[in-house]
ZAVEXKOL-455729 format. One record per residue (C-alpha): y, x, z; residue in three letters. Coordinates in steps of 0.02 Angstrom, whole numbers, plus 50000, padded with zeros to 5 digits. Layout:
! residues N
YXZALA/...
***
This chain:
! residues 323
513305059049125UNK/514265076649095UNK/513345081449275UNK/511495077949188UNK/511925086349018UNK/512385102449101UNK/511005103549209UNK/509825098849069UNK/510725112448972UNK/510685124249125UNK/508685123849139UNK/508015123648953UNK/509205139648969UNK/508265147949118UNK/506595140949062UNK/505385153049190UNK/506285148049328UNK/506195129849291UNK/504365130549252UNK/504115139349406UNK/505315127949518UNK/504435112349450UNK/502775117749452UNK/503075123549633UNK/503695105249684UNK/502465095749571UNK/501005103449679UNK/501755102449839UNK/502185082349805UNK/500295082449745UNK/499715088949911UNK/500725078950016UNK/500015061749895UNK/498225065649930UNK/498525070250105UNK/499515054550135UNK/498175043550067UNK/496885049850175UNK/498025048250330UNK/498425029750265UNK/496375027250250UNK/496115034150411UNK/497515022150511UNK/496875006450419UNK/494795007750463UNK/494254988550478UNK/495564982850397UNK/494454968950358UNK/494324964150528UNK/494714945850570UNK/495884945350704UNK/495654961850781UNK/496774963150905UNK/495924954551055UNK/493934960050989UNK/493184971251116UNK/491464982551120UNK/490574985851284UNK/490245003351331UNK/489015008951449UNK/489015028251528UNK/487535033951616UNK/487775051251653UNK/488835055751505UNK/487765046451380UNK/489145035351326UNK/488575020851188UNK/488795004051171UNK/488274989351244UNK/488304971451285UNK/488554959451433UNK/486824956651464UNK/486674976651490UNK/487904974951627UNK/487304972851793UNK/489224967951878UNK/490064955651764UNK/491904963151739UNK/492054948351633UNK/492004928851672UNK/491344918151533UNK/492734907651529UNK/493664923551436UNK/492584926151300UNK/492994916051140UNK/491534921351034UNK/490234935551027UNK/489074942850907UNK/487814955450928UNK/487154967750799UNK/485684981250788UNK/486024995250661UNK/484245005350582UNK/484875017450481UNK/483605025450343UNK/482375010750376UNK/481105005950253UNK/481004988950161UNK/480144981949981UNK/481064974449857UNK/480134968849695UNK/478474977349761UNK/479744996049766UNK/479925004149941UNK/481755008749975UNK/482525017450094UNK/484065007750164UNK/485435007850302UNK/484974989050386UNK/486174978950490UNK/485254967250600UNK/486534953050675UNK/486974933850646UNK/488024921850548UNK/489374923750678UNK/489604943450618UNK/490724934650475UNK/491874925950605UNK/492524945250650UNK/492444952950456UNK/492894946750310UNK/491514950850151UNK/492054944549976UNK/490494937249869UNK/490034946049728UNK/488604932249701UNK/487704917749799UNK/488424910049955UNK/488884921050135UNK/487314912250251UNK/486364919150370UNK/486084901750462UNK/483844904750458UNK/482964917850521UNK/482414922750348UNK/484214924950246UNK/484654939950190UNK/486234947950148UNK/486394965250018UNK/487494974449947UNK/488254977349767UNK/487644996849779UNK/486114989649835UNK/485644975249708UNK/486134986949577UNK/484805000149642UNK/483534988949645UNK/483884974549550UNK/484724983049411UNK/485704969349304UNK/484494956249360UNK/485084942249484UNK/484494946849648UNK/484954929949734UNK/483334922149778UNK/482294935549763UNK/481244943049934UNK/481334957150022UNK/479864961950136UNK/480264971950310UNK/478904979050395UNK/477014970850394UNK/477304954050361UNK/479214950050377UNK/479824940350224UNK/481884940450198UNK/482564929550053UNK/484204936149995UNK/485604923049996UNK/486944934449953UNK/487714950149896UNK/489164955949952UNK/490804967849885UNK/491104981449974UNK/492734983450078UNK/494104992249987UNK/494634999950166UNK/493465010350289UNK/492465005050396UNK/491525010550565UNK/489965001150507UNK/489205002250342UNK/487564993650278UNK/486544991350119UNK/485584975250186UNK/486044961950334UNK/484654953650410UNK/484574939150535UNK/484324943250723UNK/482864929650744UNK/481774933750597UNK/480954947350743UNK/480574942150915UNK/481034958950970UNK/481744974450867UNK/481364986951021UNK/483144992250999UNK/484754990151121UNK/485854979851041UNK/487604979051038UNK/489214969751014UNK/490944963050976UNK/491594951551093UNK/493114940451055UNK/494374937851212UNK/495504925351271UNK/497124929951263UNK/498114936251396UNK/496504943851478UNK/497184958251569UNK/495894970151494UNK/496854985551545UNK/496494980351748UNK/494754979051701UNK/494434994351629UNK/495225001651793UNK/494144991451879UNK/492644995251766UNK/493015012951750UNK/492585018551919UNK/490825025351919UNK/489535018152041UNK/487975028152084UNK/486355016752045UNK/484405020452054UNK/484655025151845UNK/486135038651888UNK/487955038251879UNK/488815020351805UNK/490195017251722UNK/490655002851591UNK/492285003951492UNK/492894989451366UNK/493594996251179UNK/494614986251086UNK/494024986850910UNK/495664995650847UNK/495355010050971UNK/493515012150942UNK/493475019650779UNK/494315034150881UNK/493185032151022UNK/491615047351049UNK/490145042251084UNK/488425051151110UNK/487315041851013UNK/487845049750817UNK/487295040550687UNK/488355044450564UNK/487295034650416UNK/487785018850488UNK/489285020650594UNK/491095031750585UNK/492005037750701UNK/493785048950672UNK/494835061750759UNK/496685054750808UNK/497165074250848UNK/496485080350661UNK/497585067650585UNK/499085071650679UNK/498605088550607UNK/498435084750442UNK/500035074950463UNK/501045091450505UNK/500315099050380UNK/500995086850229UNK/502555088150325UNK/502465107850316UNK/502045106450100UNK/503335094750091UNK/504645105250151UNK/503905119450091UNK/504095111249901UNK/505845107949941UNK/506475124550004UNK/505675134649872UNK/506485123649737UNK/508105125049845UNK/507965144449849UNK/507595146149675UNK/508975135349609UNK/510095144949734UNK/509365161049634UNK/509795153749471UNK/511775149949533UNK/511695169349610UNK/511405174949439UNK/512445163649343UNK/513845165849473UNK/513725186849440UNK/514155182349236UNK/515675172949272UNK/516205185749406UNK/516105199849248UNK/516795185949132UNK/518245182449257UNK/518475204949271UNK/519165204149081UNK/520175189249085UNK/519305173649035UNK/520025158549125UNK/519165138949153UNK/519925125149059UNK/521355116649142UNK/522635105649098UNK/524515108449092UNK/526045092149064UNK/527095104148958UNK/525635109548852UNK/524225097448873UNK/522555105948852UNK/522645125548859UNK/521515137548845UNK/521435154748907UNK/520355165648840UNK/521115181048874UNK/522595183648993UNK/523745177848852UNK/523965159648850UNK/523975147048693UNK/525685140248739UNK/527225143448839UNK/
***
């Protein structure tokens, strides 16, 4: 308790260099917060996933044009049947144009199935999570409140291209984490014949599918009559930090591992930074302190120490109290 009082009393007495000392190490602990929280964001992408760690997405590269795929796309099967567990396949449109409540909008669309829910996990703001008929519809809360305002959108139709009727069965929260999709309306994969668009896919594995000997397998590129072949398999935890050459950056994310390392150093760097300088200026502060006694000490003045013969003494001047 004596420790705290005297440094209490030591910095309302040097009052600069404690503003300055704190201030210094307030900001730098600031810095390193905020960076921290981004790094944390950017390690826990899809943290909604269900069961992530044996999901895969196929990737096709013809020539260097490196995007995903799915099975069907691939003409040597690296992967029997009896290892897959479950699939779903999805078509993203980003900035496509759909009517709600006779408005045109311009929306980020996610075209996919009910099994889509079986590999994320989507809290209900309102209605029920179904996407069972061709015509359900899932939106968002951003969305209904664009376009539905504080009305109840559940129920209500959405109209998608010339004669395309959705009804929407849901809306859902969005994820408190990133995520390397993102969507303002779901629609089902059967309520068009054909979208005229590649699709692509998540694929849940068996486990203990050695997918590491398959990719070395896969890997190897194989000249065909459409160029240069190669197929590689992502698991879903790498392939937020996967490139690919097909940017669409609307609808899907995709990091840098090496810039967060980066920005890792550098919230090391501030941190220590924040500590030093208070270190060094504290040290400053004892310099100068240690100078007064030194003078103090030059004409006699003595600590306070304590004697059997005399009990407390003391000296302050070279003549003592007591003998």
């Amino acid at each position: 308790m004596k420790t705290l009082k005297y440094a209490a009393r030591f910095l309302m007495r040097s009052k600069s260099y404690t503003f300055i000392n704190l201030l210094g190490l307030a900001l730098s602990l600031a810095c390193c917060i905020v960076l921290i929280s981004y790094i944390h964001r950017e390690m826990t992408v899809d943290a909604h996933a269900v069961r992530s760690d044996n999901v895969i997405i196929p990737v096709r590269d013809v020539d260097g044009n490196v995007y995903p795929c799915t099975l069907q796309n691939i003409d040597t099967t690296y992967i029997r049947p009896e290892d897959i567990e479950e699939e779903t396949q999805f078509i993203t449109r980003p900035k496509d144009n759909i009517v709600a409540q006779d408005k045109p909008y311009t929306v980020n669309i996610l075209i996919t199935d009910s099994t889509y829910f079986k590999f994320f996990h989507y809290d209900l703001a309102a209605g029920e999570l179904r996407m069972s008929a061709p015509y359900d519809a899932l939106i968002t809360e951003s969305f209904a409140r664009r376009s539905f305002g504080n009305e109840n959108p559940i129920g209500k139709t959405l109209a998608y291209g010339k004669s395309n009727i959705a009804t929407i069965r849901g809306v859902l929260k969005e994820p408190r984490c990133k995520t390397i999709q993102t969507f303002d309306v779901m629609l089902n994969m059967n309520l068009l014949e054909k979208w005229y668009k590649m699709p692509s896919a998540f694929i849940r594995l068996q486990p203990n599918v050695p997918l590491d000997k398959i990719n070395r397998i896969s890997g190897v590129h194989k000249k065909t009559e459409n160029g240069t072949v190669r197929y590689q398999f992502i698991p879903m935890e790498q392939f937020y930090w996967y490139e690919t050459s097909n940017k669409n950056p609307e609808m899907e994310r995709h990091g840098n591992r090496s810039q967060v390392f980066l920005l890792a150093g550098v919230c090391l760097l501030v941190l220590l930074t924040g500590v030093i300088n208070f270190i060094n200026l504290y040290l400053v502060m004892m310099m100068k302190r240690s100078k007064e006694y030194g003078i103090k000490k030059i004409f006699g003045i003595r600590g306070v120490r304590f004697s059997s013969s005399c009990g407390w003494r003391m000296l302050c001047s070279s003549r003592p109290l007591c003998s």
